[in-house]
N, C-alpha and C positions, 0 to 999 in steps of 0.2 A: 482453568487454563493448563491443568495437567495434560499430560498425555492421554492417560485413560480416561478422563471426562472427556478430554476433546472428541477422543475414540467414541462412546456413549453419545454426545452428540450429534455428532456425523452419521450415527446408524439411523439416531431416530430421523432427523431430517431428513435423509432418504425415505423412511419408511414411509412418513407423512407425506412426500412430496409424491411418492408413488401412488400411494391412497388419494390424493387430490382430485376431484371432480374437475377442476378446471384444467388440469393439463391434460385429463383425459379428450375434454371437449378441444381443447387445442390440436392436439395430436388427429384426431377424429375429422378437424376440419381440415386438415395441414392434407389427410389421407383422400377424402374425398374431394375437397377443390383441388390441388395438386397434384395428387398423385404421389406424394411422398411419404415413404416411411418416417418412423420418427425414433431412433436410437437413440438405447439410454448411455452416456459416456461414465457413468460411475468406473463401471469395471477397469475401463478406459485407462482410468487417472489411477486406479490401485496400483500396477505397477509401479508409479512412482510414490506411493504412500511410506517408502520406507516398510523400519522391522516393525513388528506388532501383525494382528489379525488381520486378513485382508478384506478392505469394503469394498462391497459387490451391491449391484442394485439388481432386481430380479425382471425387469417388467419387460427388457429384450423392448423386440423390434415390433412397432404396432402399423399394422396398412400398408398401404402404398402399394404403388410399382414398383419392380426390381428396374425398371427401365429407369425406374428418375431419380432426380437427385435426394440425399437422406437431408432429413431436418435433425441437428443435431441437441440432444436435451442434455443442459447443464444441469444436474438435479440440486444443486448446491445454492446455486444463485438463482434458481428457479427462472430460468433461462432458455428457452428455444431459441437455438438459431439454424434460421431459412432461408433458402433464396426464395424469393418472390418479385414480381414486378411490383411498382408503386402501385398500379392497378387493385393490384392481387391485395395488398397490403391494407388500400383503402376498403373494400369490401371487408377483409378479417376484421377490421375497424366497427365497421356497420354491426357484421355478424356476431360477433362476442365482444360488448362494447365495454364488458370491465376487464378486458383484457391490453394493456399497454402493447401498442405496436412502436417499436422506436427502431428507426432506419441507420443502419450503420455508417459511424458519421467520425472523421479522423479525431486522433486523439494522441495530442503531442505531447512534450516535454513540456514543464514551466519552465523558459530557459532562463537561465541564470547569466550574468553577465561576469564574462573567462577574464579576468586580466592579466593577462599574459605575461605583462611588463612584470609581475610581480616572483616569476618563477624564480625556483631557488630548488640547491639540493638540503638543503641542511636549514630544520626547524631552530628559531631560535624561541627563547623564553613567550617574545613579544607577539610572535607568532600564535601563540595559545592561549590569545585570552578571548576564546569562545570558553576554554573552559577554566577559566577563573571567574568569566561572570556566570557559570552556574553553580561558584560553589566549588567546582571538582577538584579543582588546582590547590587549594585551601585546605581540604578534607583530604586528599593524597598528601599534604603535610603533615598533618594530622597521625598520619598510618591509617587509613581508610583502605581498605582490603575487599573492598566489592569491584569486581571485573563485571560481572554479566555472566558470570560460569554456567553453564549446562540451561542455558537460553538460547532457543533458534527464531533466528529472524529470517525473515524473507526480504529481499531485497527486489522490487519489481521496476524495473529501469532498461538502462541497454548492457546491462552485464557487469563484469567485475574485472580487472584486471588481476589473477591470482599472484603475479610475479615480482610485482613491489612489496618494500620491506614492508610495509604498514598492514599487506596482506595474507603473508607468509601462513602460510598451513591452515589460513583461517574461512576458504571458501569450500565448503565442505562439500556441493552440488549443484549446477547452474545446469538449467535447461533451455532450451527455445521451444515456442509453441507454435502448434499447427495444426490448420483445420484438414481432415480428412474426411472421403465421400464417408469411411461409417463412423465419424463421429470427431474428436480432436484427440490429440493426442500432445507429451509434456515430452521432446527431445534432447536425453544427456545433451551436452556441450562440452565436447571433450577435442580440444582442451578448453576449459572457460576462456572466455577473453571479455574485452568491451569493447561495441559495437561503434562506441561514439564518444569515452573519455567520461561519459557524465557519472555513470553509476560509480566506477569507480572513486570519485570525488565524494559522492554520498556513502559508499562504503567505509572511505577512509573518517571519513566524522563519528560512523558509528561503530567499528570497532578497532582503527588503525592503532597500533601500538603506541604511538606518540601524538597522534592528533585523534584519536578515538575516543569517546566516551566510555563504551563497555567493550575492550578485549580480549575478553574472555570467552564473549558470545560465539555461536555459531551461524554462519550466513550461508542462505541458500540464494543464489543468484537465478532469478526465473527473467529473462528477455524479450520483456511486455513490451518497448520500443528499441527495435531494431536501428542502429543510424540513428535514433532520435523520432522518430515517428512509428506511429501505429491507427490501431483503429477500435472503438468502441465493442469492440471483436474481442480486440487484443486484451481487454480490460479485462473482459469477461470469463475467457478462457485462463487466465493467469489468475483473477481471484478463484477459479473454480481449483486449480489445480493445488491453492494455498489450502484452498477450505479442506480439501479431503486428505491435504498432510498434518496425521497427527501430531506430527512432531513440532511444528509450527509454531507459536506463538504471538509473534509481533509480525504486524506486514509494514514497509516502508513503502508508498509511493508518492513521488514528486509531479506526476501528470493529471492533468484536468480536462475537461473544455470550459470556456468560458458561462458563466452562466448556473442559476439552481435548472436542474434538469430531474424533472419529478420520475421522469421513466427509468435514471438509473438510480434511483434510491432504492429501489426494492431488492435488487442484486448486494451490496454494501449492506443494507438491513440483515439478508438473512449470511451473509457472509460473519456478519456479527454473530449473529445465534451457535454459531460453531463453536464459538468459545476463542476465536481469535479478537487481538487489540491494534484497532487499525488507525494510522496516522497517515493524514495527509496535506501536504503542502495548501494551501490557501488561493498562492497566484502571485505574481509579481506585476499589476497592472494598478496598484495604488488603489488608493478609496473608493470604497463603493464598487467595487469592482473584484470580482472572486471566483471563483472557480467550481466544478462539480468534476470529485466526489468531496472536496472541504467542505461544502458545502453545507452535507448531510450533520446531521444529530450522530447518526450512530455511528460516524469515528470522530477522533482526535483531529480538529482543523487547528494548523501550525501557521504564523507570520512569522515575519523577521525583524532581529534586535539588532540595534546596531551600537558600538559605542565612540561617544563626541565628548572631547574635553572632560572626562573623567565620567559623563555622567552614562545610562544605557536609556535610549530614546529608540522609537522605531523611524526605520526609514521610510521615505517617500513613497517607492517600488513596492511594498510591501499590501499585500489586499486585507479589504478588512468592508465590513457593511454590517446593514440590519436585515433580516429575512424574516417573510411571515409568511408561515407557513401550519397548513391545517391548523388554522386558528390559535397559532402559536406565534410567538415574536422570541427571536435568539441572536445574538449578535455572534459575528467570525471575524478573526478566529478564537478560537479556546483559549491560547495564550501566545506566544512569541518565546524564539529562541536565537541564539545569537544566525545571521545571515547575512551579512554584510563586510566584506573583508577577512572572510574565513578562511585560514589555511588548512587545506589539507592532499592527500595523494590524486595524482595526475596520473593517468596511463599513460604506461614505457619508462617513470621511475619520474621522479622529483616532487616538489610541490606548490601548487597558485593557490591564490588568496582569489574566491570569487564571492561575488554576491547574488543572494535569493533564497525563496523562502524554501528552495531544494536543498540550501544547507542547516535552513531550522530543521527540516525536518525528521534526519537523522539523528540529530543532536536530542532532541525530543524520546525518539525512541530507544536511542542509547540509557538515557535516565530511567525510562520505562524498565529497560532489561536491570540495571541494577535495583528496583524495587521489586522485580519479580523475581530474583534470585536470593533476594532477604527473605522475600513472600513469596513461596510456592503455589501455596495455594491461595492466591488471590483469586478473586473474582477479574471479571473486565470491569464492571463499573467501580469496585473499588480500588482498582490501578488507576482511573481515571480520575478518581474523586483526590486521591493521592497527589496525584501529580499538580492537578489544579489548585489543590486546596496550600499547596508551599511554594505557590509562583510569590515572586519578588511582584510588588505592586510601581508601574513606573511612573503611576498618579497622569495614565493617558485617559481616553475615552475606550469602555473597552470594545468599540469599533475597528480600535487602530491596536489594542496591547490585549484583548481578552482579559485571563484573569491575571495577567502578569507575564515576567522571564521566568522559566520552567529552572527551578533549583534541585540540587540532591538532596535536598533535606532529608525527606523521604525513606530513602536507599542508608541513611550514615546509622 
């Protein structure tokens, strides 16, 4: 998860994905039934890769008309994206049949429920016990001296509010995305802002000075939902643009759609392979009921903790099920974090106590950053193995708790 691994990653995955037969034959059909070229966006997204080497894909522009529209190629998340009619869509179906055609389909927020009533300017103790029950409150007693130092997260949501105290100096880059005829491109945001109040709430969990887990981190603000909605576009272009910043390490997203959805597993899979550690929200829709990309195996699926009468149980809202999948059976989520009555920072200054599993899920990758700045050179699977192997057991089904409340044990 260093930088220069990740660096080393990212070339070869190009390299391979260039070399691929099957996008050849994509591109090939893309150019002959429609008339479109097909652009590769590596170079695209270089610009924003930050200091180090710059990654470049070589394979340019294959076919088409100059008259029509370009099919743009994510090489990252191994990724075409075309306009086509449903028509058009069902024949590429026919024609290349082990090829996933999935129709761009909206892709919202998990919304969390705001209570309002609960604003306040000024944290008190009571306030902070998301991070007493991980431990964190205890071990800062302690003199526990792990922030999350020289750790960069990506943040994928509706943005950041940079001008709260909890944010102060700590949103290093936020960009918006956007598809263009040759290809997408990652837009500074200057000045940052938030689109829609949510990101910044998940920001302030993961690295806010007083209600943050790891403050010391670095956050990249990327504005995968605009206002709070987007589209399965959105998803795509934002993990692409994560994959090929080396600098990268943890991505945070609280957005789904409903349902396992087999055709975006492949994008989250190779977004893995980069050498990035992904966490994602689960769903706020209760039992049996959960979300993609939680979904998948190849990140961190997060529910939510709550605590009642002393004890930490999960709540109602929180998703969780069994999935069987390529002859495998795995239950979600992975584990639980506090998400129920969380306080933390509000865009335009102050702070609400909301609930959802959008506020486990920073809380989770906050912990993440303080084991990865113990452990440089971790792997991803063993951050993962890490994190699950020191959850608190809350003696649920792990339908409803995984393998527990995510602790710092880990990290101390």
């Amino acid at each position: 998860m260093t930088r220069d691994d990740r660096e080393r990653e990212i070339k070869e995955i190009i390299r391979l994905r260039l070399e691929d037969n099957v996008y050849s034959d994509i591109s090939g059909w893309i150019a002959d039934v429609l008339g479109q070229a097909t652009v590769d966006t590596a170079e695209v997204a270089a610009s924003t890769s930050g200091q180090g080497n710059p990654i470049r894909a070589q394979r340019g522009i294959a076919g088409g008309s100059s008259n029509a529209p370009t099919a743009r190629m994510a090489v990252i998340t191994g990724t075409i994206l075309v306009d086509m009619s449903d028509d058009q869509a069902a024949q590429l179906r026919r024609d290349l049949p082990n090829v996933f055609v999935l129709q761009d389909a909206p892709l919202d927020l998990i919304p969390p429920r705001r209570d309002v009533t609960t604003a306040t300017h000024q944290i008190t103790p009571s306030g902070l016990w998301h991070l007493q029950a991980i431990g964190l409150g205890a071990a800062r007693g302690r003199g526990f001296q792990g922030y999350g130092t020289g750790v960069t997260i990506a943040v994928l949501d509706t943005g950041i509010d940079p001008t709260h105290p909890e944010m102060d100096g700590k949103v290093a880059e936020a960009f918006t995305f956007e598809l263009r005829p040759d290809g997408w491109a990652a837009i500074p945001m200057i000045p940052p802002g938030d689109t829609d109040g949510h990101g910044t709430h998940v920001a302030g969990l993961l690295l806010g000075d007083n209600v943050g887990v790891a403050p010391g981190a670095r956050v990249l603000s990327g504005v995968m939902l605009p206002q709070g909605k987007g589209n399965y576009t959105d998803f795509i272009i934002a993990l692409e643009w994560a994959g090929l910043r080396a600098d990268i390490q943890i991505v945070n997203v609280s957005a789904g759609l409903p349902g396992y959805l087999e055709e975006m597993r492949g994008a989250v899979a190779d977004e893995l392979a980069t050498g990035i550690f992904l966490v994602f929200a689960v769903g706020n829709e209760g039992r049996n009921r959960t979300r993609s990309p939680g979904n998948y195996i190849e990140g961190l699926s997060v529910g939510a903790a709550a605590e009642r009468s002393g004890k930490y149980v999960v709540p109602g809202f929180s998703g969780g099920g069994t999935l069987r999948v390529d002859h495998h059976q795995y239950d979600v989520p992975d584990l639980v974090a506090p998400g129920k009555g969380v306080y933390s920072s509000v865009a335009g200054g102050g702070y609400q106590a909301w609930d959802g599993t959008s506020m486990a899920t920073p809380i989770v990758a906050g912990v993440a950053a303080l084991i990865l700045e113990k452990y440089p050179d971790i792997t991803v699977l063993e951050l993962e193995e890490e994190l699950l192997s020191t959850c608190l057991d809350l003696g649920l089904p792990s339908t409803r708790q995984g393998r527990g409340l995510v602790q710092v044990t880990a990290a101390l």
